[in-house]
N, C-alpha and C positions, 0 to 999 in steps of 0.2 A: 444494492449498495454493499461494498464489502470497506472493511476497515481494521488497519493493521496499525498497534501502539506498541513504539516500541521506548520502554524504560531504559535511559545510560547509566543516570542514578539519580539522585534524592531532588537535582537540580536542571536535569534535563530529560527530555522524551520526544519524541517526532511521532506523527499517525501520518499515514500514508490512506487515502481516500478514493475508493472510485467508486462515480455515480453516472450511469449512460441511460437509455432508453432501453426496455426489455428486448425490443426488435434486435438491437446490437447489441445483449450481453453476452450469449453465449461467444462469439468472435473475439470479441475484445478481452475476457476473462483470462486468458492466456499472457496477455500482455502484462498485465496486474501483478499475478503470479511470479513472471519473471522478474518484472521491475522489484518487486517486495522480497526477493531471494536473494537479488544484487546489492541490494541499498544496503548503507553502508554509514554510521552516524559519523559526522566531521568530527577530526581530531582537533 
């Protein structure tokens, strides 16, 4: 499981969540990574 919180400030925050089967982590970890580099909190 990996898990990424990210604080805007006092009133807002997003976690970003990914949970697979062990078989398919390594593959998919990648994806995670990128998506949680991109993300981007709404204005």
């Amino acid at each position: 499981m990996l898990n990424r919180n990210i604080l805007v400030n006092g009133h807002r925050a997003y976690a970003l969540y990914r949970s697979t089967p062990a078989s398919q982590w390594s593959g998919g970890r990648r994806y995670f990574e990128v998506f949680a580099m991109s993300f981007g909190p709404a204005s």
